[in-house]
C-alpha positions in Angstrom: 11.4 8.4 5.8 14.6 10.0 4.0 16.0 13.6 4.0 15.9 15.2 0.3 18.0 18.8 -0.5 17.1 20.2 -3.5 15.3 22.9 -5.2 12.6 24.9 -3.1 12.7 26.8 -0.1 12.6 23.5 2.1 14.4 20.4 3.1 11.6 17.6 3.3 11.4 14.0 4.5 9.6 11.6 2.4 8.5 7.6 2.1 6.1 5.3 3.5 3.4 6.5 5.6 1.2 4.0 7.8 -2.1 5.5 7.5 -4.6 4.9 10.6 -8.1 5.3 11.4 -9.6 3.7 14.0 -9.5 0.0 13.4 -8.1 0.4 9.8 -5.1 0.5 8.6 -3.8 1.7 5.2 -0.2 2.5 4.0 0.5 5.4 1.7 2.8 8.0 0.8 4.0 11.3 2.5 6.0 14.1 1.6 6.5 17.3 3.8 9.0 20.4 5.0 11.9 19.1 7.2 11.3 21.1 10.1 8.8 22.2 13.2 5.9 23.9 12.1 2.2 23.6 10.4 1.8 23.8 7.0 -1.0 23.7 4.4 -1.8 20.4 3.6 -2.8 18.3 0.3 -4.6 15.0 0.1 -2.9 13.6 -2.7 -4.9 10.7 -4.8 -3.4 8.7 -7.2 -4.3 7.4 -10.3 -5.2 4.6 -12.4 -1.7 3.0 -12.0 -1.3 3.9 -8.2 1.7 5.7 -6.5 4.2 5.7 -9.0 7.2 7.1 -9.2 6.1 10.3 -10.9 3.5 10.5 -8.3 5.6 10.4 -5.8 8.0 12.7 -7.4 5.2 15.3 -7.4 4.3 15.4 -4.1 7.8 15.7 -3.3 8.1 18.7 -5.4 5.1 20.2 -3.4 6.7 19.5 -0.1 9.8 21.5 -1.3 7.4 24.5 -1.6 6.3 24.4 1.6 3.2 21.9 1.6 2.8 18.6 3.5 1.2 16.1 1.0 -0.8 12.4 2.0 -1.7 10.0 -0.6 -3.3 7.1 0.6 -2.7 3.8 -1.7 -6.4 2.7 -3.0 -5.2 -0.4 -4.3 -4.4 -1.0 -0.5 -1.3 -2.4 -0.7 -2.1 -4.7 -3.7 0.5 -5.3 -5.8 0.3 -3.8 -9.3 1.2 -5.2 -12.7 2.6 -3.4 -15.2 -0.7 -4.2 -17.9 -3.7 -4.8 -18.0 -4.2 -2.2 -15.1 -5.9 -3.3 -12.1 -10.0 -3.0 -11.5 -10.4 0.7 -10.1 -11.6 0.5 -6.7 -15.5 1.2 -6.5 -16.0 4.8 -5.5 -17.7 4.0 -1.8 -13.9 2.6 -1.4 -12.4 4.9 -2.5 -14.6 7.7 -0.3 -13.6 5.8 2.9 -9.4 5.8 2.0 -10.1 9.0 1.6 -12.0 9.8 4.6 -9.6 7.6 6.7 -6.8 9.9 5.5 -8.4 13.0 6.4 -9.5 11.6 9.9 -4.9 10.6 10.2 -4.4 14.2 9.1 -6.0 15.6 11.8 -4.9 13.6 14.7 -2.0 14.2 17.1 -0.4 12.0 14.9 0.0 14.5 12.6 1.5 18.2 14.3 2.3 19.2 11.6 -1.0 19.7 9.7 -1.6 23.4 9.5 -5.8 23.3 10.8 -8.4 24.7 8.6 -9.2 23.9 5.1 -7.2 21.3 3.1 -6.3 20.8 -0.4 -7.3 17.6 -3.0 -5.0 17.1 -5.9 -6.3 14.6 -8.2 -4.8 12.4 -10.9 -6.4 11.0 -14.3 -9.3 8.3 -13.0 -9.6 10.1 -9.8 -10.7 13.1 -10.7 -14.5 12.4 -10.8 -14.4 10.4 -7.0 -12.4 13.1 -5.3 -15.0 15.7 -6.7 -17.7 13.5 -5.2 -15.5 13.3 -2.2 -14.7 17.1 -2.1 -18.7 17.5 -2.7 -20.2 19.3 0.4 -17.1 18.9 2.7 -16.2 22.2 4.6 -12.7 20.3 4.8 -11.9 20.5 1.5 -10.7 24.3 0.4 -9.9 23.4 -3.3 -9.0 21.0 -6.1 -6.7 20.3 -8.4 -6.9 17.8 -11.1 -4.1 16.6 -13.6 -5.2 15.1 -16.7 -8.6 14.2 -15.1 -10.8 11.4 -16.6 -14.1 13.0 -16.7 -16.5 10.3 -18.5 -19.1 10.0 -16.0 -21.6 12.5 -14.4 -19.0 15.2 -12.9 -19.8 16.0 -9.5 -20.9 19.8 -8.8 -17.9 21.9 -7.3 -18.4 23.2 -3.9 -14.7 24.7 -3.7 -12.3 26.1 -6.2 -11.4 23.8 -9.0 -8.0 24.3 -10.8 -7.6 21.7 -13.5 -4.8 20.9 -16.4 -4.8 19.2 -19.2 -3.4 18.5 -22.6 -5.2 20.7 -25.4 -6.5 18.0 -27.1 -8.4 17.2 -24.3 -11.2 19.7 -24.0 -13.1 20.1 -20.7 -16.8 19.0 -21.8 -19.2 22.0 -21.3 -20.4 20.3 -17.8 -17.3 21.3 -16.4 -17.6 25.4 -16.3 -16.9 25.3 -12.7 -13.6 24.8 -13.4 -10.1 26.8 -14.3 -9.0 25.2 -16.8 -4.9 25.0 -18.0 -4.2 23.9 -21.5 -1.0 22.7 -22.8 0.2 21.9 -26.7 2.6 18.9 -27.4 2.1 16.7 -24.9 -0.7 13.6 -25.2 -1.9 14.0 -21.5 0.5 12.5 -18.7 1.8 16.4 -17.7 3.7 15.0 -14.3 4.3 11.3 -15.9 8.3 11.4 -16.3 8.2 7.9 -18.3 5.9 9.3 -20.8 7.6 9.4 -24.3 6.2 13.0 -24.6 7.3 14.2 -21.1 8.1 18.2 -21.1 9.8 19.4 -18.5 8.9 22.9 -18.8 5.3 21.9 -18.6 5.5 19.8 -15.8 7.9 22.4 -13.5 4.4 25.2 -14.5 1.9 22.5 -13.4 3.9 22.2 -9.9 4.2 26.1 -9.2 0.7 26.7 -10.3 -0.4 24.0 -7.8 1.6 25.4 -5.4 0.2 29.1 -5.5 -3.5 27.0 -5.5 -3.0 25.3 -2.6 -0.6 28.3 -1.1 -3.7 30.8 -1.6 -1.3 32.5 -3.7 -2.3 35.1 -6.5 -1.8 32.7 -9.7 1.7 33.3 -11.6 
């Protein structure tokens, strides 16, 4: 874990986290406030191309806000090549990571989870398994997708759904559960800093919107 000062209203340690449940193992990525205390807490799951950088950078900025952030590695430690992306893991997989993530969040392992209700923030291809996974769970107090893939069957929503996306992207009508956010001139990848399109001022009003969701803030 390293110490990180910057902008926010907290210090935060970050890196490596050794997920465990049970017998299994899985490695992953934390980011959370520098100091005693419980704080809300956001089960962060990756995308198509796993925990990259700007993934990372994300929940980092989250942590700085106050929030604790786990993001379990579906790939499980495979390692990735650049193209052709690797298979996307089935979604049964994908609902036990998940579920073994939430089971290390709530052990002593973890004081600093605040208890109750956690968040789920999404990214492209995961959108549609952390809805199923969000589906019926008393757990999960909301959801946030960024630039969700939505080109299967979309789950119903049984907790708050904020979701952003480029305009060109418009949510299909099965998805009126959802809040939706809407931004011109970019082509998708809102939080992807190696995008070629990357807006800063767009990704900084993703981050503090996701922070007043998850916060239980009034939206800014």
């Amino acid at each position: 874990m390293a110490l990180l000062k910057g902008e926010g209203t907290h210090q935060i340690l970050y890196g490596g986290a050794d997920i465990f449940s049970g017998l299994r193992h899985n490695r992953g990525y934390l980011a959370r406030p520098d100091h005693a205390g419980e704080f809300p807490t956001v089960l962060l799951v990756h995308g198509a191309d796993g925990i990259t950088a700007s993934v990372k950078s994300a929940a980092r900025q989250l942590a700085r806000y106050g929030l604790a952030v786990v993001g379990p590695d579906l790939f499980r430690g495979t390692r990735l090549p650049r193209r052709p992306l690797p298979e996307w893991p089935t979604s049964d997989r994908v609902a036990v990571d998940l579920a073994d993530a939430v089971m290390w969040m709530a052990s002593p392992d973890t004081p600093w989870v605040r208890p109750g209700p956690i968040g789920v923030l999404a990214f492209d291809r995961a959108a549609i398994p952390a809805l199923r996974f969000a589906a019926g769970r008393d757990l999960i107090g909301s959801v946030a997708l960024v630039s969700p893939v939505l080109d299967e069957e979309v789950p119903a929503a049984t907790a708050p759904v904020l979701a952003f996306a480029a305009k060109g992207d418009s949510p299909p009508p099965a998805v009126g559960w959802a809040e939706w956010v809407l931004y011109g001139g970019v082509d998708g990848g809102l939080l992807d800093e190696a995008a070629d399109d990357y807006r800063w001022d767009v990704a900084e009003d993703v981050i503090a919107r996701t922070v007043a969701f998850f916060s239980g803030d009034p939206p800014v």
